[in-house]
C-alpha positions, 0 to 999 in steps of 0.5 A: 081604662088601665085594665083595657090598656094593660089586656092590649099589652098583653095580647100584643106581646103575645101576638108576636113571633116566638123567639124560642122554640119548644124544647126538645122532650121525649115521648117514651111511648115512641122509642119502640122500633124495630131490627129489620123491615117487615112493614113497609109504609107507602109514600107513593101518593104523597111523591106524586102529589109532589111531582104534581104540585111542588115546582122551584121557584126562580129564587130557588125557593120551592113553591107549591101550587095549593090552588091547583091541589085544592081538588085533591084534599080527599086523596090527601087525606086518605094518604093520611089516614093510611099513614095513621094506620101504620105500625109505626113501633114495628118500623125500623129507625131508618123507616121512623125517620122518613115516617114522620117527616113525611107525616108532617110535611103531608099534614102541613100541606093538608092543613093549609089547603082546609084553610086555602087561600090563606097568606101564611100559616100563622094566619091558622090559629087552631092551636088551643089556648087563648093567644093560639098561633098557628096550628101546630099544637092542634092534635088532628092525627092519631097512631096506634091510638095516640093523638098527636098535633105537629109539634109532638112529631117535631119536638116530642118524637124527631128531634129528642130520637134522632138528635139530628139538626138537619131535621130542621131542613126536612121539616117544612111550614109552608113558608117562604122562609122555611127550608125547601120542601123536598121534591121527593118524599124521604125514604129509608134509602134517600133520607141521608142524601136529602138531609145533606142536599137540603141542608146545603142548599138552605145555608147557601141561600140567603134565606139561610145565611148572607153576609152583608157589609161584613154583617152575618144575617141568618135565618130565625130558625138559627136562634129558635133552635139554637140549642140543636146547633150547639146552643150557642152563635158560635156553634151555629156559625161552626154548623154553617161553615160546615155546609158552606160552598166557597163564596159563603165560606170566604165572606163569613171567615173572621166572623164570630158573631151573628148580626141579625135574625130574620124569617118571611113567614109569608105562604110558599104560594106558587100562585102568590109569587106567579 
């Protein structure tokens, strides 16, 4: 009985959101970029599939419409699978960039619709190890004869090569708490104006940042990657009034510490909230 107990603690403790996110650790293999552009990926399916699918929802959070995508996971894949064909080493850091955060968005979608109707990403335990939680570890695409999963374009390529915290805002998971996913896919041209825009719009919504009886509430995503926001509250404080539009900026003046954490892991669903 005492081993029964002691095993249900653990995977209950197991079982609970992470409080910390991987941390940042270069892959050299993908240093490699190039000076100029001789290759050029195309992202056209994946911005019609978004003009097709992806609408803002009435509380400014974009939901997408996976029952009506359903019927398009064969040309989603194909997108994917002419993405993993590209050069990636032979693409400019600009081309890099919006590269791999559209892989990633393309492949969470894909990912969600193989397991649709599904309440939240977390609910898809592909990842490998026992206590798996989510699929983000799960390695499902392969680049210049490298498998990657979700978290190595995330913690292994963006964020240690670019060291730029307004990934954050590009990435998306599929949840109601996560930043928006963009309207239009990233480019070389549009990647600096989306990551301001989303950046801005996700701090000035209450998912992101809200002031409640003089008590700072901030997204989880603000204590999982501290480390990118200058690794303390008061840099994550400092990074938010820098984005901060005037009503924000004046409710958060004098606070100098963080009450609370919070994140709806609920599905971006458009169905779900219609």
């Amino acid at each position: 009985m005492r081993h029964l107990l002691l095993l249900l603690c653990l995977v209950t403790l197991f079982q609970q959101p992470s409080q910390a996110a991987p941390e940042p650790q270069l892959w050299p293999a993908w240093l490699a970029s190039a000076d100029t552009e001789t290759e050029r990926p195309d992202h056209a399916y994946w911005q019609q599939f978004l003009d097709r699918h992806l609408t803002g929802g009435k509380e400014g959070v974009n939901l997408l419409d996976y029952a009506g995508a359903a019927n398009e996971q064969l040309e989603l894949k194909r997108y994917l699978i002419n993405l993993q064909a590209t050069p990636v080493s032979k693409l400019t850091r600009p081309q890099q960039r919006a590269f791999w955060i559209n892989l990633y968005n393309a492949a969470t979608v894909a990912t969600i619709l193989e397991h649709y109707p599904v309440p939240s990403i977390r609910d898809i335990d592909t990842s490998p190890g026992l206590f798996a939680d989510g699929p983000w570890g799960r390695k499902f695409l392969s680049i210049e004869g490298l498998e990657l999963s979700l978290d190595d374009i995330e913690h292994r390529i963006l964020r240690p090569i670019w060291k730029d915290n307004r990934l954050h805002y590009a990435l998306n998971c599929a949840s109601i708490g996560c930043p928006n996913l963009q309207p239009q896919a990233f480019t070389a041209a549009n990647s600096e104006e989306l990551l301001e825009s989303a950046a801005s719009d996700y701090i000035n919504h209450p998912r992101g940042a809200k002031v409640v009886k003089g008590e700072l509430l901030v997204s989880s995503i603000y204590n999982w990657f501290q480390v990118d926001f200058g690794n303390s509250e008061n840099g994550v404080i400092e990074h938010l009034r820098r984005y901060a539009k005037t009503s924000l900026l004046n409710e958060i003046e004098g606070i100098d510490e963080i009450e609370k954490y919070h994140y709806d892991w609920s599905l971006n669903d458009l169905k779900v909230t219609e």
